[in-house]
C-alpha positions in Angstrom: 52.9 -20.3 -0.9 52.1 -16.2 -0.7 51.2 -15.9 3.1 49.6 -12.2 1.8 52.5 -9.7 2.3 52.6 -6.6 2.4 50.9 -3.3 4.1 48.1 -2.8 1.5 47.0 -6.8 0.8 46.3 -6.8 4.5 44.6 -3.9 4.3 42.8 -4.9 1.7 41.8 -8.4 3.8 40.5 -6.6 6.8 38.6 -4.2 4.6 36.5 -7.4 2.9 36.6 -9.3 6.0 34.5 -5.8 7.3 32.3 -5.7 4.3 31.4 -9.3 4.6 30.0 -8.8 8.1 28.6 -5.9 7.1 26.5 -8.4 4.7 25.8 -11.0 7.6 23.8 -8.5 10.0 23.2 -4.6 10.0 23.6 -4.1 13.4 26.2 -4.7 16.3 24.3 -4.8 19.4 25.7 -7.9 21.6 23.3 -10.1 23.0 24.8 -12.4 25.8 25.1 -16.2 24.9 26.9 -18.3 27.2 27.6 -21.2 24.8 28.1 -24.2 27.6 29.6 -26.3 24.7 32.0 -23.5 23.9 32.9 -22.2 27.7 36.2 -23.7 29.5 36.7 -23.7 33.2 39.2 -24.8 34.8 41.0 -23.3 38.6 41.9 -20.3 38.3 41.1 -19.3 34.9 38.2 -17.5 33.6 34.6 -19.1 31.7 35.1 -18.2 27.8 32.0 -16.5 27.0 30.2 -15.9 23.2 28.3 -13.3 22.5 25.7 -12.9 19.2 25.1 -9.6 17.0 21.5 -9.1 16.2 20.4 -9.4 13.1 20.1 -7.0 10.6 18.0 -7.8 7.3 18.2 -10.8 5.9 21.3 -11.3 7.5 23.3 -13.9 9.8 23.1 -13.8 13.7 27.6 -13.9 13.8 28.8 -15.4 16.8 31.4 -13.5 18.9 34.2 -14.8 21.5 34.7 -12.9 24.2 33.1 -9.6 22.4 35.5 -10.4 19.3 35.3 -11.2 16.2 36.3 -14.8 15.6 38.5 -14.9 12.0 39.6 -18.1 10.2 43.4 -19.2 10.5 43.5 -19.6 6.5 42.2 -16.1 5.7 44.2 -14.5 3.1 46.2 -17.9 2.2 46.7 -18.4 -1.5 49.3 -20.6 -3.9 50.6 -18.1 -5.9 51.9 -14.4 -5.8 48.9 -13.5 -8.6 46.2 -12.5 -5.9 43.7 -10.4 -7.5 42.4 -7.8 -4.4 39.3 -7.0 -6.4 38.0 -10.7 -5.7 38.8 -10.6 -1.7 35.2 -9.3 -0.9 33.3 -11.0 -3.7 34.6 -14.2 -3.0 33.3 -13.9 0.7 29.9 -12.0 0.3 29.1 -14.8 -2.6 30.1 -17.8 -0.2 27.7 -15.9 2.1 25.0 -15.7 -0.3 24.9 -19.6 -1.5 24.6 -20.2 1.9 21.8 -18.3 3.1 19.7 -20.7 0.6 21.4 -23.9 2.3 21.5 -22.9 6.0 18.7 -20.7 7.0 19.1 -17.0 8.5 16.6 -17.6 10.9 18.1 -20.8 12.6 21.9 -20.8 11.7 24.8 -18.3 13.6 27.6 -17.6 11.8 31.6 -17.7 12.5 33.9 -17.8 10.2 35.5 -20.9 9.8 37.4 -22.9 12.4 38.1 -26.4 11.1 40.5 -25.6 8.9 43.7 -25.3 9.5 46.4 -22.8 8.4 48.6 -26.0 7.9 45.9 -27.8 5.8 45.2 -25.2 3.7 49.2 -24.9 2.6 49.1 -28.3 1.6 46.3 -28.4 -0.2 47.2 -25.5 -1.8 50.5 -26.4 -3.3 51.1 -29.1 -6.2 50.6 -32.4 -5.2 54.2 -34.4 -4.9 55.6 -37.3 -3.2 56.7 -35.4 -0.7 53.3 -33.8 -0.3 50.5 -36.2 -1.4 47.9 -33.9 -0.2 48.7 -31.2 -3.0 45.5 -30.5 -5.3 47.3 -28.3 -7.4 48.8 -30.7 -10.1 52.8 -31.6 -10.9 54.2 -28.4 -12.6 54.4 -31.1 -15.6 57.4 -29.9 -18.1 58.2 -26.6 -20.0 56.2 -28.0 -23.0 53.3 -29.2 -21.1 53.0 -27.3 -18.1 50.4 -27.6 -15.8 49.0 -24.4 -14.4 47.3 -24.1 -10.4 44.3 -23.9 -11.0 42.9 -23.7 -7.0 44.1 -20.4 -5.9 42.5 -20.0 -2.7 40.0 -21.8 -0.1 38.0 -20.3 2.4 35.3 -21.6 4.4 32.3 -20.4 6.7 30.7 -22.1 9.6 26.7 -22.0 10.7 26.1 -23.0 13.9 22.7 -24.2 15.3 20.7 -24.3 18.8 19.4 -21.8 21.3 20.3 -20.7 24.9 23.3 -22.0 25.7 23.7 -24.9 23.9 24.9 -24.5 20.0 26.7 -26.6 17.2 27.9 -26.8 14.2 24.9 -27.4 12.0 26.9 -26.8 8.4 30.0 -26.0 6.6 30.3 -23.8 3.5 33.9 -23.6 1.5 34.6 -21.4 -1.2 37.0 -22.6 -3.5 38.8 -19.9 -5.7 39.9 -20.9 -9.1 42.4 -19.4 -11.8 40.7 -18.0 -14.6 44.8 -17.3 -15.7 48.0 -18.8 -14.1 50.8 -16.8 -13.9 54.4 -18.4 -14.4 58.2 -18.2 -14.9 59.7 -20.9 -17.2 63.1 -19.8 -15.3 63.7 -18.6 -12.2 63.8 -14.1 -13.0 62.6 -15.3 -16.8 59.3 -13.5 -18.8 56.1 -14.0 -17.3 53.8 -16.6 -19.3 49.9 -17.1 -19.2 47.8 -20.3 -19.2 44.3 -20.0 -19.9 42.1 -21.8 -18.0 38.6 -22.3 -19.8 35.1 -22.3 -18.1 34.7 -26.2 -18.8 38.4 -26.9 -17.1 37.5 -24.9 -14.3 34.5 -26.8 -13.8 36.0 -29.8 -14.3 39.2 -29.4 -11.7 36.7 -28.0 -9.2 34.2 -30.7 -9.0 37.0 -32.8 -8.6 38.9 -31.3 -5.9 35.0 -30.4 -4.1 34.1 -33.9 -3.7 38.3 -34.7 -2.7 37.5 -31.9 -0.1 34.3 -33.6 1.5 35.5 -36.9 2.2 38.9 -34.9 3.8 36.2 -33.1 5.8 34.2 -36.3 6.7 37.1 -37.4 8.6 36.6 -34.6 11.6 34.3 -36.2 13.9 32.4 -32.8 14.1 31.9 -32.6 10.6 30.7 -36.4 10.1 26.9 -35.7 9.4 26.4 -32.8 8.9 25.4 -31.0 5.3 28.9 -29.8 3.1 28.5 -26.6 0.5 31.1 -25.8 -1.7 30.7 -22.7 -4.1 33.2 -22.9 -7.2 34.6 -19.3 -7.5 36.0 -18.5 -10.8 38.8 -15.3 -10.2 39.8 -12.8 -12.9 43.0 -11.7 -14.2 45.5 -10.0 -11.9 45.0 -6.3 -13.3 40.8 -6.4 -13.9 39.1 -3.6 -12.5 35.6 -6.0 -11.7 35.8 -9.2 -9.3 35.6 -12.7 -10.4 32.0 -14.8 -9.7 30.7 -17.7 -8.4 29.8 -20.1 -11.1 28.8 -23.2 -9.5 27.1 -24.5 -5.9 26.8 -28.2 -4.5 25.8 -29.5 -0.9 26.8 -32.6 -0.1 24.3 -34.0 2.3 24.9 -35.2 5.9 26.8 -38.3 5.7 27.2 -38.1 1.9 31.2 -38.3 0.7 30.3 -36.5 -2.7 28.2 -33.7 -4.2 25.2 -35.2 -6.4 23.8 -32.1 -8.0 25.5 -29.0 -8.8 23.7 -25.3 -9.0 24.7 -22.8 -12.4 25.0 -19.3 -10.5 24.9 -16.9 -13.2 26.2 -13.7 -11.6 27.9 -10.6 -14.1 29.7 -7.5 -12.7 31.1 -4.8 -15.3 32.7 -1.2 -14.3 31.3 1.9 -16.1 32.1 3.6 -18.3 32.4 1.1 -20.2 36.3 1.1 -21.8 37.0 1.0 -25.9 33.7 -0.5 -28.1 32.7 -3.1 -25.1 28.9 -3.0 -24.7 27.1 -2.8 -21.3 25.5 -5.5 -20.0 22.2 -3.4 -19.6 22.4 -0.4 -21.4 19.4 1.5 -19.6 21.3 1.3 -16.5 24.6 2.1 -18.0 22.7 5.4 -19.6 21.1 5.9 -16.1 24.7 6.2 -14.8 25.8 8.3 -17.0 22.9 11.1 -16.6 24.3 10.7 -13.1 27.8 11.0 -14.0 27.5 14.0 -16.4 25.0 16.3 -13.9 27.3 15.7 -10.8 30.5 16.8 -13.2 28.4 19.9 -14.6 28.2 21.5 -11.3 31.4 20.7 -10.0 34.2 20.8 -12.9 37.2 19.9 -10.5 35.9 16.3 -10.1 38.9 14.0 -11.4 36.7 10.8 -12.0 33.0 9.5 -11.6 33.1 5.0 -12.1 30.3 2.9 -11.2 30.8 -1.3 -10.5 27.3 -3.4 -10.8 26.7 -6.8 -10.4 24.0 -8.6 -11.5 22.3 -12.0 -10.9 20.4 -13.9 -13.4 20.4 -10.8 -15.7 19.0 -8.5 -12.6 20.9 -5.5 -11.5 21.0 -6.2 -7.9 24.2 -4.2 -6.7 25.7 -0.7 -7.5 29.0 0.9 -6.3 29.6 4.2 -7.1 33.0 6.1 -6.4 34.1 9.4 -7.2 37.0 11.2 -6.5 37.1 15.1 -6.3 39.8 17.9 -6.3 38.5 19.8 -3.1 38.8 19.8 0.3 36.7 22.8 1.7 34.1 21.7 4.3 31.5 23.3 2.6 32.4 22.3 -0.8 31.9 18.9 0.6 28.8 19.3 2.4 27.4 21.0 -0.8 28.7 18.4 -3.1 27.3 15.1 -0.8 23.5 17.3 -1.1 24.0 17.1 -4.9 24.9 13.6 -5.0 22.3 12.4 -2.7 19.6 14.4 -4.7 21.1 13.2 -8.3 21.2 9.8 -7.0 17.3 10.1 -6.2 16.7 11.6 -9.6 18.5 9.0 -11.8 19.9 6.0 -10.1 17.4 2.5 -9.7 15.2 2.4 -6.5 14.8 -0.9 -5.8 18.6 -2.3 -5.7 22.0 -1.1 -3.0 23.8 1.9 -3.7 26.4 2.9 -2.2 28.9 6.1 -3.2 32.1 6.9 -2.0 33.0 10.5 -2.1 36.5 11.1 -1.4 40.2 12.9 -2.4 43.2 10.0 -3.6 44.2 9.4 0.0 40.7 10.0 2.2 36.8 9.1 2.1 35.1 12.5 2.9 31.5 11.2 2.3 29.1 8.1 2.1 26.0 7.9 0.7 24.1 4.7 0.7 20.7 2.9 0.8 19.4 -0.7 0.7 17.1 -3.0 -1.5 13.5 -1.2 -0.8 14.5 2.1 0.9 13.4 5.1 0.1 15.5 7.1 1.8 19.8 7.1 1.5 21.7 7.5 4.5 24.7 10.0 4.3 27.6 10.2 6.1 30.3 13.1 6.0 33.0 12.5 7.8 34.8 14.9 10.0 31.5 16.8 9.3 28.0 17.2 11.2 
């Protein structure tokens, strides 16, 4: 199983694992928790102590050891070497988002999650054998009937509950990752094949493994009766510019071994421009965009490229991530450059959804300018400038 090699993947895991807390609260102030549950003492050694973030809007309280960060041991684990890095972030921030209407902002802390294990998860993650009845991938089947993996990846998040200094785990949300394509050799240096794996499979396989996941989770005395969300995540091929989505939600109540009722989660993301004859999803924005695109590229000719990635729920534009990538490096060029953004952004973007826009060369960000859902006013940072 791919472990996530390599200087850029981690990178590229740290980088989501940032945005995602970026998502769960707005602001890093510490607040100190003793969490008596938590704390160890023993002669000599020192009491463990938690700390909590405030939080930001609409966010989660996240629950700190020690003043750190706590991440999960199975982070970045997948089956096979076809990770797509575009679906690292969206695959967290959506788990995060089914959850919020399970496990309430207001009474839950989170932590990313700590029950299961790095060991688990290889297991799980690899084909299921004699030698390894816990596989929910399938037999590889034969070279005429192969049988793909379709569970890529697993992650999970933990909300905790309480006040002062007592606090427990109060829910559990997993994310399950699913191949949209499998990758695979027939022979060992062969051609690379694909195996489609259609919506209805996916669905299929998923439910299947999610309630095989709950009664495995059942069996942790911690986890025994209390309320088990599972998200179905459906990933995209290995070279797509725009992330995969979350297709499907269940909770399995506490003490329940199965997920009764499943939630469709209809959630689109496209990049613009729009490549060859493929039509936008919402073609006022996609114009909007453009009006942007063209009067930025006007005024400054030595721009190499102006993209745009939006995501939208339930046919509502309710995300947009603008990066461009310029030819100059002057401090005032830039400074001059972020003012145009910022006030072409106010002129022809939405006003009521995220933006956020990355200025920056191929190796360095020199500018940020962002707002959120209801402000008025962007916030723009230049770095390395005032």
């Amino acid at each position: 199983m791919n472990r996530g090699t390599g200087k850029l993947k981690k990178y590229l895991q740290i980088i989501a694992i940032l945005g995602t807390l970026l998502s769960l609260t707005a602001c890093g102030n510490l607040k100190n928790s003793s969490l008596a549950n938590n704390a160890k003492t023993s002669s000599g050694s020192s009491v463990k102590t938690y700390q909590t973030t405030d939080t930001g809007n609409n966010g989660y309280t996240v629950l700190l050891k020690n003043g750190h960060y706590v991440t999960s041991p199975i982070s970045g684990l997948t089956a096979t070497n076809n990770d797509n890095s575009v679906d690292t972030r969206e695959l967290e921030r959506g788990l995060v988002q089914i959850s919020k209407g399970v496990y309430s902002t207001n009474s839950y802390v989170f932590q990313e999650g700590q029950y299961i294990s790095s060991a688990m998860v290889t297991d799980w993650l690899a084909r299921k054998s004699k030698s390894n009845p816990a596989g929910l991938n399938p037999p590889i089947g034969t070279k005429k009937n192969y049988k793909p993996y379709y569970l890529e990846e697993i992650i999970e998040q933990d909300f905790l509950t309480g006040s002062g200094s007592n606090y427990h785990i109060g829910g559990i949300s997993i994310g399950l990752a699913l191949n949209s394509i499998d990758y695979y050799q027939k022979t060992k240096g062969g051609p690379e094949y694909q195996e489609t794996i259609a919506r209805s499979e996916q669905k299929k396989y998923g439910k299947m493994v999610a309630d095989q996941l709950v009664q495995r989770l059942r069996k942790h005395k911690a986890l025994k009766k209390i309320p088990i969300t599972i998200g179905l995540f459906s990933k995209e091929s290995k070279d797509s510019l725009v992330s995969g989505t979350y297709f499907l939600s269940g909770t399995a109540a506490a003490n329940s071994s199965k997920i009764t009722k499943w939630k469709t989660i209809s959630t689109q993301t496209e990049v613009l421009p729009t490549v060859g004859n493929k039509k936008a999803i919402n073609s006022t924005d996609a114009s909007s965009f453009n009006s942007f695109k063209e009067s930025i590229q006007n005024y400054f000719p030595n721009i190499s490229g102006v993209t745009a990635t939006l995501r939208y729920e339930n046919g509502k534009l309710t995300q947009e991530n603008i990066s461009i990538t310029t030819q100059f490096y002057g401090y005032e060029q830039i400074q001059s450059f972020t003012r145009l953004v910022l006030s072409t952004s106010k002129k022809y973007l939405e006003n009521d959804v995220p933006i956020e826009i990355k200025i920056g060369s191929v190796n360095d960000i020199q500018a940020l300018v962002a707002k959120e859902t209801g402000d008025s006013d962007y916030q723009v940072h230049i770095y390395g400038g005032e």
